[in-house]
DSSP file (Angstrom, degrees, kcal/mol; ACC not computed):
  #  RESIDUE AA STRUCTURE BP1 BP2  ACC     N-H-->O    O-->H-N    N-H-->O    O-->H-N    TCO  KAPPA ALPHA  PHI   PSI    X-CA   Y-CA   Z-CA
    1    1 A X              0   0    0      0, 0.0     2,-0.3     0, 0.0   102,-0.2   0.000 360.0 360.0 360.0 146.2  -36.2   25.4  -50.0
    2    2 A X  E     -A  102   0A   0    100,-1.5   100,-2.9   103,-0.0     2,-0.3  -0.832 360.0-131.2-149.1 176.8  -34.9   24.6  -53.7
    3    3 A X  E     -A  101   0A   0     -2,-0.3   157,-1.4    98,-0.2     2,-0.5  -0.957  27.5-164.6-121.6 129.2  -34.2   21.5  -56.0
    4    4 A X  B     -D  159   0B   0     96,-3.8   155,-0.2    -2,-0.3    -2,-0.0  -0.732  13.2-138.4-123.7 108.2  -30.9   21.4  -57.8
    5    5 A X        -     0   0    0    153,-1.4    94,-0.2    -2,-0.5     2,-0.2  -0.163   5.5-149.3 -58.0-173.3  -29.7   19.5  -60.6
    6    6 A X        -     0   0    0     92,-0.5    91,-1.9   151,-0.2    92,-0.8  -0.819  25.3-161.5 139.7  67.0  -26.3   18.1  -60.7
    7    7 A X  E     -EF  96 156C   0    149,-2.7   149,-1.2    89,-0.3    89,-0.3  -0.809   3.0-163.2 -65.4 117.3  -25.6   18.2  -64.9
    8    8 A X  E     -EF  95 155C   0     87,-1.1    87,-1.0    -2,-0.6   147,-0.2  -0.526   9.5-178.4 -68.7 146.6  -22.8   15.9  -65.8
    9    9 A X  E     + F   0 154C   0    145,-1.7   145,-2.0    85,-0.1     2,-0.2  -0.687  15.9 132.0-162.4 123.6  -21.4   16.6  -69.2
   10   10 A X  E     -     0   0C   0     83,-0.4    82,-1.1   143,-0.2     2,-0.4  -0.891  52.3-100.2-161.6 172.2  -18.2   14.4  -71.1
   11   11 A X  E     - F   0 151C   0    140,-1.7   140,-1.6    80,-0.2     2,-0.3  -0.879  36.1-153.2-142.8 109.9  -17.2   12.8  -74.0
   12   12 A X  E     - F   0 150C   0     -2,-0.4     2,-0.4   138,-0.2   138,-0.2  -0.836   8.2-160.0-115.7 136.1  -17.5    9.0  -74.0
   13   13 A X  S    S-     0   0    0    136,-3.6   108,-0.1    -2,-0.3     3,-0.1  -0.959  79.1 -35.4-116.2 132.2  -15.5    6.6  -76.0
   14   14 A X  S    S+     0   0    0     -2,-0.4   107,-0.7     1,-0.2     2,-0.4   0.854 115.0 116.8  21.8  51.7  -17.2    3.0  -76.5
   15   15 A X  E     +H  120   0D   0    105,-0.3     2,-0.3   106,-0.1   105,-0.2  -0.958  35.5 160.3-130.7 147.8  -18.5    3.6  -73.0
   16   16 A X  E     +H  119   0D   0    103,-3.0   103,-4.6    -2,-0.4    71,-0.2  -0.957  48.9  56.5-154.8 179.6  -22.2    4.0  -71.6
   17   17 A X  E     -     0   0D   0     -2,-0.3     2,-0.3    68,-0.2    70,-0.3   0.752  56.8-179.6  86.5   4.7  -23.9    3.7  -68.4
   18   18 A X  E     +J   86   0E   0     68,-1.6    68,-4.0    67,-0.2     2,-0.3  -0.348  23.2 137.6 -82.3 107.9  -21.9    6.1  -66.6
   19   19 A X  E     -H  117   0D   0     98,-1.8    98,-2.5    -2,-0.3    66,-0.1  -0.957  54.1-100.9-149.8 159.3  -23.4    6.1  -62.9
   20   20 A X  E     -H  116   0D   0     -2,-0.3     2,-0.3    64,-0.2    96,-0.2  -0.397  41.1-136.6 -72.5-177.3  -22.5    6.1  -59.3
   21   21 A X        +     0   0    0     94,-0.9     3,-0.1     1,-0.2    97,-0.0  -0.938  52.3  10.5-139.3 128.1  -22.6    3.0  -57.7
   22   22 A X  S >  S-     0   0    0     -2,-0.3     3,-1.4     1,-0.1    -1,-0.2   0.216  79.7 -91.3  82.5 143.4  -24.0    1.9  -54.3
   23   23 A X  T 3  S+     0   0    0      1,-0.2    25,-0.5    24,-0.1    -1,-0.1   0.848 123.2  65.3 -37.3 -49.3  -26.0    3.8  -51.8
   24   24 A X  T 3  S+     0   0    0     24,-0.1    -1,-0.2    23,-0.1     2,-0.2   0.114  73.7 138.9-101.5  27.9  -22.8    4.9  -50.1
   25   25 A X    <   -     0   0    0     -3,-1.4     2,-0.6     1,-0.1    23,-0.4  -0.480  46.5-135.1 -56.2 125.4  -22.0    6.8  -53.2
   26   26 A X        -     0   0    0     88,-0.3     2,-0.3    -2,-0.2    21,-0.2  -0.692  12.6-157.3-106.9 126.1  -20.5   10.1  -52.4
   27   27 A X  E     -K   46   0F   0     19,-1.8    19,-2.0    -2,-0.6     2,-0.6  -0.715  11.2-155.2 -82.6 146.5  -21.1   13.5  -53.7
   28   28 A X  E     +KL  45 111F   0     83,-0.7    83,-1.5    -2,-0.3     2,-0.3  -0.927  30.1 154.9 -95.1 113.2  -18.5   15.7  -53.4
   29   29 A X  E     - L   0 110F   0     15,-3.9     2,-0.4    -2,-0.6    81,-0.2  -0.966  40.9-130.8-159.7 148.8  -19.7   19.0  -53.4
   30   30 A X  E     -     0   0F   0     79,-1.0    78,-2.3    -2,-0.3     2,-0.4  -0.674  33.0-154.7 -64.8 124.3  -19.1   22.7  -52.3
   31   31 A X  E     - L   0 107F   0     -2,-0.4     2,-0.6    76,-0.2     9,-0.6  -0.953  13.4-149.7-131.4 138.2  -21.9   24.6  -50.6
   32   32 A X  E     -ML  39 106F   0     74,-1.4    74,-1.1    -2,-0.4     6,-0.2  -0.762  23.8-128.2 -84.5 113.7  -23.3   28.2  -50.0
   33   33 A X  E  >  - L   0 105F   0      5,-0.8     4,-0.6    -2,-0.6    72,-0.2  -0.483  12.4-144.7 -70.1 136.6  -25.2   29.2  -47.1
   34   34 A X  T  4 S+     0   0    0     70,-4.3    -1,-0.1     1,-0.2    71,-0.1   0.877  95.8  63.0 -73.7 -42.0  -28.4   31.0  -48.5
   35   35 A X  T  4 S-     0   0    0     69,-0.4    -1,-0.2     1,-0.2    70,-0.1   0.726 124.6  -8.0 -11.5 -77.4  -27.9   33.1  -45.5
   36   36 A X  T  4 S-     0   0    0      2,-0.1     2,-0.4     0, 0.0    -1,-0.2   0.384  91.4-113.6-126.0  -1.6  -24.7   35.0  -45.5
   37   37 A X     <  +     0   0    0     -4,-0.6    -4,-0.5     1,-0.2    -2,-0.1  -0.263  55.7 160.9 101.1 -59.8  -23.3   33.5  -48.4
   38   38 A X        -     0   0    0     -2,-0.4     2,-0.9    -6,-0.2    -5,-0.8   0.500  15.8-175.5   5.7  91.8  -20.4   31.7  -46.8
   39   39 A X  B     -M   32   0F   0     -7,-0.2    -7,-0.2    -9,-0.1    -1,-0.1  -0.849  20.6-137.3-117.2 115.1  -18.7   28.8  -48.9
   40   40 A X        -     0   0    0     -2,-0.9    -9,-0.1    -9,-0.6     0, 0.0  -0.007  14.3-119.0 -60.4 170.3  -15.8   26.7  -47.1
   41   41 A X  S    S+     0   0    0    -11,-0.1     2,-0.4     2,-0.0    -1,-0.1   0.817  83.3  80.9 -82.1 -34.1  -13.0   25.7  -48.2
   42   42 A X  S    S-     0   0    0      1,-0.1    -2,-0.1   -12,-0.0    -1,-0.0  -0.632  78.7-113.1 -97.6 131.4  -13.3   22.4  -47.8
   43   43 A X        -     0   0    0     -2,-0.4     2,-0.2   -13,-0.1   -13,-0.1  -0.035  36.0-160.8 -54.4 169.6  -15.2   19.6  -50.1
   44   44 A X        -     0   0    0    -15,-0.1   -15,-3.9     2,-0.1     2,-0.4  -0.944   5.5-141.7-174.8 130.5  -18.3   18.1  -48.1
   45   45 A X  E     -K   28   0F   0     -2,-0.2     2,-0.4   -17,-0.2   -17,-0.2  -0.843  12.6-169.0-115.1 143.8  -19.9   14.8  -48.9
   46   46 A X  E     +K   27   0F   0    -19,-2.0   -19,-1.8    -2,-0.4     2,-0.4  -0.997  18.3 176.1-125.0 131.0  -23.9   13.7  -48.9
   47   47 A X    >   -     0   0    0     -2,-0.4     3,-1.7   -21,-0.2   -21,-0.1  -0.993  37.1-120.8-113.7 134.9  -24.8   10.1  -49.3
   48   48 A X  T 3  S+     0   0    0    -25,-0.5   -24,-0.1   -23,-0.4   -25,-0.1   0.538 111.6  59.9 -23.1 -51.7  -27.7    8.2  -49.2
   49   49 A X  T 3  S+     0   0    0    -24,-0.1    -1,-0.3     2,-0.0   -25,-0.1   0.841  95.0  88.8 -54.4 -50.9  -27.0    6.0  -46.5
   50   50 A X    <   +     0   0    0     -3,-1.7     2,-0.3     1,-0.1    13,-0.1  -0.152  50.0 171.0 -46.7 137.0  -26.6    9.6  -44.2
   51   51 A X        -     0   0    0     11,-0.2     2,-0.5     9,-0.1    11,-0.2  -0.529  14.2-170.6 179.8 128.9  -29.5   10.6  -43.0
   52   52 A X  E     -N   61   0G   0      9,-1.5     9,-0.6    -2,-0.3    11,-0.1  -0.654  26.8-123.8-105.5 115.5  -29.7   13.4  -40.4
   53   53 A X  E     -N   60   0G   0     -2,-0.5     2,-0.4     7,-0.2     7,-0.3  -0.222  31.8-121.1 -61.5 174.0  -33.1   14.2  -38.5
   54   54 A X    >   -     0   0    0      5,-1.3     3,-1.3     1,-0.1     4,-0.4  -0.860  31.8 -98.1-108.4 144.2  -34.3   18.2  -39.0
   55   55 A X  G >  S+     0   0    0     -2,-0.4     3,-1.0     1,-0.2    -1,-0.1  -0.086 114.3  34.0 -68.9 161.6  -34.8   20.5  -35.8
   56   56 A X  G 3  S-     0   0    0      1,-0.3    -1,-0.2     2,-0.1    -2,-0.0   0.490 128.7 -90.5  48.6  15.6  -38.9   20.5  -35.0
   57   57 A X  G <  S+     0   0    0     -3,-1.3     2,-2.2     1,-0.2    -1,-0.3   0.689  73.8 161.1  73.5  19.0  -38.8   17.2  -36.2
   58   58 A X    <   -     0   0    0     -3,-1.0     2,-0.2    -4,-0.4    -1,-0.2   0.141  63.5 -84.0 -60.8  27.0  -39.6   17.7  -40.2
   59   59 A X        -     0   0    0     -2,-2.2    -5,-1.3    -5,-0.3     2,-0.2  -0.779  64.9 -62.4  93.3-133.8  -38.2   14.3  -41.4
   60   60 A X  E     -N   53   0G   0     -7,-0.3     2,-0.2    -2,-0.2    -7,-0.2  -0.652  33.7-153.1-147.0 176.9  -34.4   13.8  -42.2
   61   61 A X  E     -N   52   0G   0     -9,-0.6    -9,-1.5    -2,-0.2    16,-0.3  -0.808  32.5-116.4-137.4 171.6  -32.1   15.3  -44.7
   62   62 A X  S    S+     0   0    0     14,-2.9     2,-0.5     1,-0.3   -11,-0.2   0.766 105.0  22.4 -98.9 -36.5  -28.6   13.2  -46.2
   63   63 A X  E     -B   76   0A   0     13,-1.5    13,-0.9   -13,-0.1     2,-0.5  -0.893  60.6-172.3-153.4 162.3  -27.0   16.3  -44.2
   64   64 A X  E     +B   75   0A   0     -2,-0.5     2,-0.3    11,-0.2    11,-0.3  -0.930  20.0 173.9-120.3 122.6  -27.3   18.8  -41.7
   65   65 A X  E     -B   74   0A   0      9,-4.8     9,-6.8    -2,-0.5     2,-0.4  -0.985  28.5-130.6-159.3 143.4  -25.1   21.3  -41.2
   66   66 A X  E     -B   73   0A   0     -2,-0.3     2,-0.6     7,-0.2     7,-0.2  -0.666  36.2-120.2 -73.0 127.8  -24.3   24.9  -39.0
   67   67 A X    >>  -     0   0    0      5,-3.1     4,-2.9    -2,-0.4     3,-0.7  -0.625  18.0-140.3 -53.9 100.1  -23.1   27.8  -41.0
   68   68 A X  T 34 S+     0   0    0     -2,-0.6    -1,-0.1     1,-0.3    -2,-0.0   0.794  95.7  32.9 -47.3 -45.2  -19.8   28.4  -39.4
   69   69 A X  T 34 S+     0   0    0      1,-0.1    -1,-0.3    -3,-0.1    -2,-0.0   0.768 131.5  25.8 -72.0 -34.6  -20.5   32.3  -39.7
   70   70 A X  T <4 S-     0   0    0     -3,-0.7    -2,-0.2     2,-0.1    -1,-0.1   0.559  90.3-134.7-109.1  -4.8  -24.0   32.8  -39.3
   71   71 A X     <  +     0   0    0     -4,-2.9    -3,-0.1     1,-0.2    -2,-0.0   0.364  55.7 144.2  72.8  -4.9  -24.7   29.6  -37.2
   72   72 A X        -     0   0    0     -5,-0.2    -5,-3.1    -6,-0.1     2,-0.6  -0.161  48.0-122.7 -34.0 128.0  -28.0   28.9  -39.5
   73   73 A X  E     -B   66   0A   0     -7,-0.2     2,-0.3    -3,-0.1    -7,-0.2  -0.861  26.6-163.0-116.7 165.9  -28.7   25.5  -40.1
   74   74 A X  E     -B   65   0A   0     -9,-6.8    -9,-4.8    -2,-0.6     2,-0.3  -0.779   8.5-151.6-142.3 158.9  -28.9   24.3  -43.1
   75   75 A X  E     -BC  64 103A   0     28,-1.2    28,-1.8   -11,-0.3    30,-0.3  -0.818   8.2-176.5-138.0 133.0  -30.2   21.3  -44.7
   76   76 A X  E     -BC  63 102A   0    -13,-0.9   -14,-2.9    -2,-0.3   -13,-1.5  -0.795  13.1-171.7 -83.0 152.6  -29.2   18.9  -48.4
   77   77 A X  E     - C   0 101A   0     24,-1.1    24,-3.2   -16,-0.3     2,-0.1  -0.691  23.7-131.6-168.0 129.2  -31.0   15.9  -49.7
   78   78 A X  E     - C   0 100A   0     22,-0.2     2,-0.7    -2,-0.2    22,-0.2  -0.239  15.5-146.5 -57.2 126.6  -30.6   13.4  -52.3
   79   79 A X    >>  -     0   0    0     20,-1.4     3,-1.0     1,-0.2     4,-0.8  -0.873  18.5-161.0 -94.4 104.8  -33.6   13.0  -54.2
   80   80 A X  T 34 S+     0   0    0     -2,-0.7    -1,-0.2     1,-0.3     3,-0.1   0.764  88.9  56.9 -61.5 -40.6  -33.2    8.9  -54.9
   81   81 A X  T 34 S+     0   0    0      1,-0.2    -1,-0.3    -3,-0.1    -2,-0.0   0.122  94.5  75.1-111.2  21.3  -35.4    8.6  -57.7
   82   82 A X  T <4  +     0   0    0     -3,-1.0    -1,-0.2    17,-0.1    -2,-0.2   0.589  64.2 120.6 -75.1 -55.6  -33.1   11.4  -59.6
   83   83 A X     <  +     0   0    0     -4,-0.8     2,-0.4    16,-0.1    15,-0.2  -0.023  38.0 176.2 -44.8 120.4  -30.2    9.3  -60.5
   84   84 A X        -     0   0    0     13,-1.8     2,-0.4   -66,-0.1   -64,-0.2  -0.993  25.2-128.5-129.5 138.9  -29.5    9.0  -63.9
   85   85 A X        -     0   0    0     -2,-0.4     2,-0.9   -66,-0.1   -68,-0.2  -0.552  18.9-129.4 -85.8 141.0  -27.0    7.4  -65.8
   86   86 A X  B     -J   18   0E   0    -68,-4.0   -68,-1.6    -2,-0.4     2,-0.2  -0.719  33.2-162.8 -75.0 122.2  -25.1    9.1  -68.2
   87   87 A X    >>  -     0   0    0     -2,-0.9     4,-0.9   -70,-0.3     3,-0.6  -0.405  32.3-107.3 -67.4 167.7  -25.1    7.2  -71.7
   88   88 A X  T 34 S+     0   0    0      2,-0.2   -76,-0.2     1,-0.2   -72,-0.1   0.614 121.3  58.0 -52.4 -32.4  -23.2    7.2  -74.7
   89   89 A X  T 34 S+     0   0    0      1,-0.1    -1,-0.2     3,-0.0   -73,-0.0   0.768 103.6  59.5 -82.5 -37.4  -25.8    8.8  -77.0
   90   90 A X  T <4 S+     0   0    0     -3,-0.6    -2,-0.2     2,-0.1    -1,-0.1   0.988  81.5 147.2 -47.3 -60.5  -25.5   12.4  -73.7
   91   91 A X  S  < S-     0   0    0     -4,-0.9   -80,-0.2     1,-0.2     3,-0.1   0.636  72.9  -8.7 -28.3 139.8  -21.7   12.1  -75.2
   92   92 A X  S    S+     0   0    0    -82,-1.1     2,-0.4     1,-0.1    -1,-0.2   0.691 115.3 102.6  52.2  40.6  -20.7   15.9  -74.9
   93   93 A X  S    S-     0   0    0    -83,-0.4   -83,-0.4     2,-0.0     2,-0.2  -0.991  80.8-104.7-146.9 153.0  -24.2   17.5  -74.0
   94   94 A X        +     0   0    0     -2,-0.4     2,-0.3   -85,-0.2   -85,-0.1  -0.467  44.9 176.1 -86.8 147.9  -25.1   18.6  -70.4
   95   95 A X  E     -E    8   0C   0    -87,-1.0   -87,-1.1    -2,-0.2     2,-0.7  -0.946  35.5-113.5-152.1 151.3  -27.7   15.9  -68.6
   96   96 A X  E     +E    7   0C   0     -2,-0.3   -89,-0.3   -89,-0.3     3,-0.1  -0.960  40.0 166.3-109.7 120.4  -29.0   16.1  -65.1
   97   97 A X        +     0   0    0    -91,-1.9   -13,-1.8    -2,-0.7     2,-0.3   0.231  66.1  35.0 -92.7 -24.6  -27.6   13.1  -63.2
   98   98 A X        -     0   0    0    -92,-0.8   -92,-0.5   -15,-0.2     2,-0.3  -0.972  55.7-167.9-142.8 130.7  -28.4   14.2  -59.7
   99   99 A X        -     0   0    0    -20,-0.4   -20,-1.4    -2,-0.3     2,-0.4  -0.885  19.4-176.4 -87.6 145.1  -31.5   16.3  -58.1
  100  100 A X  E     - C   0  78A   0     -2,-0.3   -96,-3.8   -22,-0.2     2,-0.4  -0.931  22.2-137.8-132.8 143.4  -30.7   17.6  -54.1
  101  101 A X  E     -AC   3  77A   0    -24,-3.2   -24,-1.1    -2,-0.4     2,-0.4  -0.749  24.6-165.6 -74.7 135.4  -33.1   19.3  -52.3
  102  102 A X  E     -AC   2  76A   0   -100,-2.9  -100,-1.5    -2,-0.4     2,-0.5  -0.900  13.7-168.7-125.0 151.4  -31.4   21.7  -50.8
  103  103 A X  E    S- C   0  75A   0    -28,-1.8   -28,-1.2    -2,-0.4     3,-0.1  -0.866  86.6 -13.4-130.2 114.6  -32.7   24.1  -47.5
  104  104 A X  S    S+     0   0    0     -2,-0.5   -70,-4.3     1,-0.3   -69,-0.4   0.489 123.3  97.7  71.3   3.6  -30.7   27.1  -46.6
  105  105 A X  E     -L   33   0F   0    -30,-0.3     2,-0.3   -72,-0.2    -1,-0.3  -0.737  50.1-171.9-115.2 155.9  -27.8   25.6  -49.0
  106  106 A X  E     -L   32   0F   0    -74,-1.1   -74,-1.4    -2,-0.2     2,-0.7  -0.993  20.0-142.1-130.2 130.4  -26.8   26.2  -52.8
  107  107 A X  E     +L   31   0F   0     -2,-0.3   -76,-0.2   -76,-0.2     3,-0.1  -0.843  28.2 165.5 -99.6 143.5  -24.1   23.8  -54.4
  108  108 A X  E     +     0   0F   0    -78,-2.3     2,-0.2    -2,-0.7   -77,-0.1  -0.216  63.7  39.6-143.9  40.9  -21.6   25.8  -56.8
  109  109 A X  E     -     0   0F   0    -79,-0.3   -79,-1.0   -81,-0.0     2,-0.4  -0.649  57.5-173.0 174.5 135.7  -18.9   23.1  -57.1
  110  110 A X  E     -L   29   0F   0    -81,-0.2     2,-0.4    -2,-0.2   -81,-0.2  -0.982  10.6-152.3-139.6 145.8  -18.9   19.6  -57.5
  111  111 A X  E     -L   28   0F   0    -83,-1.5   -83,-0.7    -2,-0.4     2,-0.3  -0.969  11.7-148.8-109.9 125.0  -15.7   16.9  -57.5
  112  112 A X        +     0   0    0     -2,-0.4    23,-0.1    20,-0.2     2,-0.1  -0.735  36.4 154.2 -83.2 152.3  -16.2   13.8  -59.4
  113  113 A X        -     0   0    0      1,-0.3    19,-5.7    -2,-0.3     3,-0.2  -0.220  43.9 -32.6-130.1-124.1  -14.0   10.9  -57.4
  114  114 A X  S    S+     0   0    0     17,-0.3   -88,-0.3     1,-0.2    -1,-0.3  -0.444  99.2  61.3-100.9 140.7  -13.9    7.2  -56.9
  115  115 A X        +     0   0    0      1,-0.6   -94,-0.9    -2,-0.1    -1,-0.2   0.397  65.8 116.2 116.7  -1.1  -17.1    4.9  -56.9
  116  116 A X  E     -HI  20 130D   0     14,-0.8    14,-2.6   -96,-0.2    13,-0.7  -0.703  42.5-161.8-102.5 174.4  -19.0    5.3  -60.5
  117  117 A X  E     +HI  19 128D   0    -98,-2.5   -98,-1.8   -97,-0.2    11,-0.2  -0.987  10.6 177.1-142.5 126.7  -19.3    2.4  -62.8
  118  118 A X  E     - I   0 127D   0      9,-1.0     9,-1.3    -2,-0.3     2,-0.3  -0.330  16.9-128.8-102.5-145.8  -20.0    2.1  -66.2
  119  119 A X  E     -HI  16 126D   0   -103,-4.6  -103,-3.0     7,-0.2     2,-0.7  -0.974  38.9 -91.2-146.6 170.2  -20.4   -0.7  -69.4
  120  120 A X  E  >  -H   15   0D   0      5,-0.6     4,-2.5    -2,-0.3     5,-0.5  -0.784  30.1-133.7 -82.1 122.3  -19.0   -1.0  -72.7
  121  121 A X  T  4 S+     0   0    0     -2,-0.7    -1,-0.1  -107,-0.7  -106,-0.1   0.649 102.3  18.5 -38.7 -33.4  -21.4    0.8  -75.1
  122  122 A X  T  4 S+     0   0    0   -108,-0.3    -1,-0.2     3,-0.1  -107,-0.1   0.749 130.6  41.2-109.9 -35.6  -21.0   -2.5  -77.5
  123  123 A X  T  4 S-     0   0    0     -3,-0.4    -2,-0.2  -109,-0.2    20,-0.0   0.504  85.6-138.8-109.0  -2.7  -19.8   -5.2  -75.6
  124  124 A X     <  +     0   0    0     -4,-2.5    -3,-0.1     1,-0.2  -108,-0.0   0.174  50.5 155.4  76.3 -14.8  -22.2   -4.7  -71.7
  125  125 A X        -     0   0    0     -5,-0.5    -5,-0.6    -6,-0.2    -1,-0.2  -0.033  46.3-129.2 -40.7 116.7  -18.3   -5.6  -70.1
  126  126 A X  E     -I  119   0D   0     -7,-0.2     2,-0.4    -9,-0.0    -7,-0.2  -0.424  25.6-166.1 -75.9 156.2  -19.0   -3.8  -66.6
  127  127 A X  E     +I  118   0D   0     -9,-1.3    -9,-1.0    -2,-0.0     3,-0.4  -0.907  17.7 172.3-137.5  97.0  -16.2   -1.4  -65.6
  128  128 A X  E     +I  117   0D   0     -2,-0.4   -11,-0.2   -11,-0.2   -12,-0.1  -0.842  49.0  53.3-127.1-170.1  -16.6   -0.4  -62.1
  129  129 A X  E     +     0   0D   0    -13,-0.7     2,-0.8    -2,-0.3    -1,-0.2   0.615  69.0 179.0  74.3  11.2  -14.6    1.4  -59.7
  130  130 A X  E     -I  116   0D   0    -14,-2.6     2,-1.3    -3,-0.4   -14,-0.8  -0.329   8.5-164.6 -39.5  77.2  -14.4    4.4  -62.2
  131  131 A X        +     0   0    0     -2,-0.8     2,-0.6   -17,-0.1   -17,-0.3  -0.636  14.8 174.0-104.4 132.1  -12.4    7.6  -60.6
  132  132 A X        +     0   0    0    -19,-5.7     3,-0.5    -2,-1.3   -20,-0.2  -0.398  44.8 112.7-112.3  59.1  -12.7   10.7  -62.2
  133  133 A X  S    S+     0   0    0     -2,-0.6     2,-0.5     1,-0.3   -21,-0.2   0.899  76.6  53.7 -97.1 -45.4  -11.0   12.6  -60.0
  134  134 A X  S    S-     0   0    0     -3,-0.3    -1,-0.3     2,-0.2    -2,-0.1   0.100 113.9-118.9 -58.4  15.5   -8.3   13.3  -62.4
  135  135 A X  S    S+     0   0    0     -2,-0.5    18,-1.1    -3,-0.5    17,-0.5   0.596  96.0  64.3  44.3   4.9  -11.4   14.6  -65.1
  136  136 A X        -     0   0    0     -5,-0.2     2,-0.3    15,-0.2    15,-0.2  -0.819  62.8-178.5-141.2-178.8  -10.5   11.9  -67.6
  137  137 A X  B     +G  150   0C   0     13,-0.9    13,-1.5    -2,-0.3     2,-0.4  -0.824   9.1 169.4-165.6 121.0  -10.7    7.8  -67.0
  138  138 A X        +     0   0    0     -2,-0.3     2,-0.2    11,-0.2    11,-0.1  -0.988   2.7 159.6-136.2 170.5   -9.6    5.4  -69.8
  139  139 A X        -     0   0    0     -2,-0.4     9,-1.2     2,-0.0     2,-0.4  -0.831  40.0 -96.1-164.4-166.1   -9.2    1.5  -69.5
  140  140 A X  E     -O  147   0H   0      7,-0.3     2,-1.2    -2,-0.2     7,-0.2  -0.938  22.6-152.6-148.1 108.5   -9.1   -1.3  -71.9
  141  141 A X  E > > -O  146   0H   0      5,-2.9     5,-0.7    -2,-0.4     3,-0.7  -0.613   2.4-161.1-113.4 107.5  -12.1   -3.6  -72.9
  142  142 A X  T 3 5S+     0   0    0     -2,-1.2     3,-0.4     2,-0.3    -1,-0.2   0.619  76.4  68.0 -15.2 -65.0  -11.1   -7.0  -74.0
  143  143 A X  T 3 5S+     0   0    0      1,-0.2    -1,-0.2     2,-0.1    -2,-0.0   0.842 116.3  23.1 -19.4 -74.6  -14.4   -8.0  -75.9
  144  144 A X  T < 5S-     0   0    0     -3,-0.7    -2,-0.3     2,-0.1    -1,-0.2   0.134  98.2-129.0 -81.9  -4.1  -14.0   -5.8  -78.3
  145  145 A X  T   5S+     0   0    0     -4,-0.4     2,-0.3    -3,-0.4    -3,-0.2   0.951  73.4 108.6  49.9  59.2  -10.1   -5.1  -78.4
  146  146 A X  E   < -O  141   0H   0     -5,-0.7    -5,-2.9     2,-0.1     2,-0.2  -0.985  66.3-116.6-156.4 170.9  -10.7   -1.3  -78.3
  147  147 A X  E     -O  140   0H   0     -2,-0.3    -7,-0.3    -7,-0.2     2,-0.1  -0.487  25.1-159.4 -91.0-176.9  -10.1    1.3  -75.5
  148  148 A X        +     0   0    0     -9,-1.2  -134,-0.1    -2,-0.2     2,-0.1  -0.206  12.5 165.8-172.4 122.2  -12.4    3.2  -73.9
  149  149 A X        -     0   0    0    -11,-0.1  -136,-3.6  -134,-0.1     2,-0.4  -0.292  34.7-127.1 165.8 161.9  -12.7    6.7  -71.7
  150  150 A X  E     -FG  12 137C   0    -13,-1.5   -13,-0.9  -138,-0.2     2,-0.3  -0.929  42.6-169.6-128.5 131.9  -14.5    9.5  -70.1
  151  151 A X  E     +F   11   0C   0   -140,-1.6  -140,-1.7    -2,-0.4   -15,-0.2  -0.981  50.7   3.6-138.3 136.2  -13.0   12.4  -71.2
  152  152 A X  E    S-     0   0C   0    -17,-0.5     2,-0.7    -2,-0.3    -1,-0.2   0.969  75.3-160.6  43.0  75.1  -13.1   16.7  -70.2
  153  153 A X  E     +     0   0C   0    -18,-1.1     2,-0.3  -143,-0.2  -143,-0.2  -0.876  28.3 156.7 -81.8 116.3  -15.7   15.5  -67.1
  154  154 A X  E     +F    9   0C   0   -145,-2.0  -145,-1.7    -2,-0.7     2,-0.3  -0.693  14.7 173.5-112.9 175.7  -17.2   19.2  -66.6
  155  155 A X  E     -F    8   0C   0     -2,-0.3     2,-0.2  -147,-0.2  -147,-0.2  -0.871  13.5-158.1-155.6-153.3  -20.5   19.7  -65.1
  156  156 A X  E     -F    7   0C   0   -149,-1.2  -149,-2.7    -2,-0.3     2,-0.4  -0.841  22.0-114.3 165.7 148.5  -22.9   22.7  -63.9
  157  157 A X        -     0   0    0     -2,-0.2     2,-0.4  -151,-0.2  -151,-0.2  -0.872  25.0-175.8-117.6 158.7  -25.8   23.3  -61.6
  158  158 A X        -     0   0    0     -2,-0.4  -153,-1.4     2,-0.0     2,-0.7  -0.906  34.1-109.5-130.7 151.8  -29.0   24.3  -63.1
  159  159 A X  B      D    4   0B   0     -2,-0.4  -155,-0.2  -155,-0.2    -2,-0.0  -0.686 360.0 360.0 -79.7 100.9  -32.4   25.3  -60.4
  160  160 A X              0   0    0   -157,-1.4  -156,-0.1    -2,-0.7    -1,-0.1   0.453 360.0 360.0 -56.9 360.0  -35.0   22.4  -60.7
């Protein structure tokens, strides 16, 4: 069993706040069975709202899932009281956004999409519906007559 951070790390122009929004927020993320190694091809989502009991009855996880290759199962969960928002002052420095507890899993790839929200750093004007699928975001805030963007969205995961 391990803890993993989720660092966000981009370059914000009159923007702060930068967070998912709603329970049914999804992370997108690649994962490695601790097992055999084995990382699918295919993105895989954990949301709060999910929540999968654990074999011998050990609480719940946000997912539960067989290794297609070694048939292990394997366990994630969102640690709620992790969530951070990124602000405007993080701009270009790596910040942990995310903890999972993870059990027989490793994440080594994360997608940003649809579903974060931020405000304007000067003017609070809420911006949500934020997809960053595309690694950049920009819009236009009214208040202030200025643009304003998430820009070169990279991240990394660091062992909590």
């Amino acid at each position: 069993m391990g803890k993993f951070g989720l660092q966000f790390k981009a370059t914000l122009e009159n923007i702060t706040n930068v967070r998912p929004v709603g329970d049914d927020f999804r992370w997108f993320l690649k994962l490695k069975c601790g097992n055999c190694g084995e990382i699918p091809d295919k993105w895989q989502y954990v949301c709060l709202l999910d929540s999968t009991p654990l074999k011998g009855g050990r609480g719940s996880a946000s997912m539960v899932q067989k290794c297609k290759l070694c048939a292990r199962e394997n366990s994630i969960d969102i640690l709620r009281d992790t969530i951070t928002p990124y602000n405007a002052e993080d701009s270009d420095k790596f910040k942990t956004m995310v903890q999972f507890e993870c059990r027989g899993l490793e994440p080594v790839d994360f997608q940003p999409q649809a579903g974060f929200g931020a405000q304007g750093a000067e003017s609070g004007t809420p911006f949500l519906e934020i997809n960053m699928q595309e690694r950049d975001w920009t819009d236009y805030d009214e208040k202030i007559s200025e643009s304003v963007g998430i820009y070169e969205v990279t991240h990394q995961f660091i062992k909590c």
